[in-house]
matplotlib code that plots the C-alpha trace (Angstrom):
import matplotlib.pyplot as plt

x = [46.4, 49.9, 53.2, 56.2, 56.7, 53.8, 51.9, 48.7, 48.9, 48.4, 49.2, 53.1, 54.3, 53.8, 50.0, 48.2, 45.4, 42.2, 40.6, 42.8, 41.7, 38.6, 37.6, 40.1, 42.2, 45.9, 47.9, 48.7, 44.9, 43.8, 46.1, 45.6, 43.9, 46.3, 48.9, 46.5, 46.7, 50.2, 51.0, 48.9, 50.4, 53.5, 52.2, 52.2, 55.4, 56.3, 54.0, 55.5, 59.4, 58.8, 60.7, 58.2, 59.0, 57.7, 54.6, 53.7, 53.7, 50.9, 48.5, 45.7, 43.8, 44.2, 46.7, 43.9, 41.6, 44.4, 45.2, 41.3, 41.2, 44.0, 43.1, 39.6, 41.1, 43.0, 40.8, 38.4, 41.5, 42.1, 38.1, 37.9, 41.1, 40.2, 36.5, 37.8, 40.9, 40.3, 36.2, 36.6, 33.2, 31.9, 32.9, 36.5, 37.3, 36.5, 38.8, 41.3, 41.4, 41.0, 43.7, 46.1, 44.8, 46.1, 49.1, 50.3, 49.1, 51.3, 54.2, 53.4, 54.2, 57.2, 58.5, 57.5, 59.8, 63.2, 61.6, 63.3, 60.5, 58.3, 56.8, 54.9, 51.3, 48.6, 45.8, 47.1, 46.9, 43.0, 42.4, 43.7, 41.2, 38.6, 39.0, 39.5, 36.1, 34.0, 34.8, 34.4, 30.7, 30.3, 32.1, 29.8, 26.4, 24.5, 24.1, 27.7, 29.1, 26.6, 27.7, 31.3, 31.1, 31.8]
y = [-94.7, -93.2, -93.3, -94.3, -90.6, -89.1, -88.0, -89.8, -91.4, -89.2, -86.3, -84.4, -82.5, -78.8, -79.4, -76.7, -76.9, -78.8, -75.2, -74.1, -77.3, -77.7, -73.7, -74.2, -71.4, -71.0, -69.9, -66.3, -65.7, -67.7, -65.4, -62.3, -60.7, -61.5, -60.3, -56.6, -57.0, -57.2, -54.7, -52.1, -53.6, -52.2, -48.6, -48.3, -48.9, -46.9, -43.7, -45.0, -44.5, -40.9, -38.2, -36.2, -33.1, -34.6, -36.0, -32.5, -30.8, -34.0, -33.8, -31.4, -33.4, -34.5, -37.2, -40.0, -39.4, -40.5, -43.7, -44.6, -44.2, -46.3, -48.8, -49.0, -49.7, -52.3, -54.2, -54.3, -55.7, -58.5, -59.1, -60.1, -61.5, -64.2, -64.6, -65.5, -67.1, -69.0, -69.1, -68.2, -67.8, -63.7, -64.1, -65.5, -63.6, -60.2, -62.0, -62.7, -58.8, -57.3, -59.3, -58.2, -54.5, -54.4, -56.8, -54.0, -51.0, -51.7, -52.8, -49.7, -47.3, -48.9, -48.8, -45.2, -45.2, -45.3, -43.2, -39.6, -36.7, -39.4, -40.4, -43.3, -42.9, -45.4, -43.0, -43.5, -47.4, -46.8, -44.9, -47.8, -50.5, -48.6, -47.6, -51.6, -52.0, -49.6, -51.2, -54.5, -53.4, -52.4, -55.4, -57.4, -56.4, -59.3, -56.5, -55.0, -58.8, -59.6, -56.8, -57.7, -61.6, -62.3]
z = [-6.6, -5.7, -7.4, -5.8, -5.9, -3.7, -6.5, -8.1, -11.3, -14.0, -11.8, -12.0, -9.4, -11.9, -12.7, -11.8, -8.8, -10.0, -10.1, -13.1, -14.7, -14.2, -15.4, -18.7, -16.9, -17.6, -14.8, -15.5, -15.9, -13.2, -10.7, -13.0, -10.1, -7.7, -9.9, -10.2, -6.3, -5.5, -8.0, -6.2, -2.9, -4.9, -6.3, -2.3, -1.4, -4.3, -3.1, 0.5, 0.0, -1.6, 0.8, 3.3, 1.2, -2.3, -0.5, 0.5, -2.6, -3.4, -0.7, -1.6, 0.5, 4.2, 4.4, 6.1, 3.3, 0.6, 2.9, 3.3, -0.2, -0.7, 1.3, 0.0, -3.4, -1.9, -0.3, -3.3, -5.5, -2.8, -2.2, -6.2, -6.3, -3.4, -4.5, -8.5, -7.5, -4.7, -4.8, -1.1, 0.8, 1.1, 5.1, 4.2, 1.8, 4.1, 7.0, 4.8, 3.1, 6.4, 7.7, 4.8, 4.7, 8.5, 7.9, 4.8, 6.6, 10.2, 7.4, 5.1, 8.2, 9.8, 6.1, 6.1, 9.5, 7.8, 4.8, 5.2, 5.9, 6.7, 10.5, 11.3, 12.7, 14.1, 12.7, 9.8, 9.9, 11.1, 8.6, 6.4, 8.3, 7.8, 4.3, 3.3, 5.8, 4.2, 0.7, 2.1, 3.4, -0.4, -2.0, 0.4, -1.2, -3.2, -6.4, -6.4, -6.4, -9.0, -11.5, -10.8, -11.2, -7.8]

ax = plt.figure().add_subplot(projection="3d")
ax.plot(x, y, z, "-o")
ax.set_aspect("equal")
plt.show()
C-alpha cells in the first residue's frame, strides 16, 4: 500500500534498492566495483590529457597495443562491476561494457583533440573495441567467471 507520498509504507525515499537489502550490503560496497570502474575511467583521462611530447618518452610499445590493453582492463572492471552490482545476465552485461568501451573510447579521442601534441585516430578507438572484446570473450568463459565470483 502507498503513502500519500508515492512511496510504500515502510519504505523512505533514501532506502537503498532491494538488492543492497536483501545481500546485507552497505552502499559504498555494494557499488565498490563501480567506484574501481570509474576510477580507471579516470586514470584514462588522466594518461589522456598528458602533452604528445610526455607520451612519447612512455611508449616503448606501439601506441594500439597500450589502448587494447587499456581497454581490455576496462572492460573487465565494468564486466564484474555489472555482473556484482546489478546481477546483470553474461549477454547484458557484455552489451552494456561494449557499449561504454566505445561510448569512452570516441570520448577519450575527441578529449585527446584539444590535448596539445595529441591527434585523434579511429584506429585507435578499434583498437579500444577490440581490446574490451577480447576480454569480454575471456570474462565470458563459465571457469574465469567461476574463479572470479561472477
Amino acid at each position: 500500500m502507498e503513502a500519500g507520498d508515492g512511496t510504500r509504507e515502510g519504505e523512505s525515499g533514501s532506502d537503498p534498492p532491494p538488492f543492497i537489502k536483501e545481500r546485507g550490503l552497505g552502499v559504498l560496497r555494494a557499488y565498490r566495483f563501480v567506484l574501481l570502474a570509474c576510477g580507471y575511467m579516470f586514470g584514462i583521462y588522466v594518461v589522456s590529457s598528458l602533452p604528445g611530447e610526455s607520451t612519447e618518452r612512455l611508449m616503448w610499445l606501439p601506441d594500439y597495443v597500450f589502448h587494447a590493453l587499456g581497454y581490455a582492463v576496462l572492460a573487465a572492471l565494468w564486466f564484474i562491476a555489472l555482473r556484482r552490482t546489478w546481477d546483470l545476465s553474461v549477454r547484458k552485461a557484455v552489451v552494456w561494457t561494449m557499449l561504454i568501451a566505445l561510448l569512452y573510447g570516441v570520448l577519450d579521442e575527441i578529449h585527446q583533440s584539444f590535448t596539445p601534441g595529441r591527434v585523434p585516430s579511429s584506429a585507435d578507438v578499434v583498437a579500444d573495441v577490440l581490446g574490451a572484446a577480447i576480454a569480454l570473450l575471456l570474462m565470458g568463459l563459465r571457469p574465469v567467471r567461476r574463479a572470479l565470483h561472477i
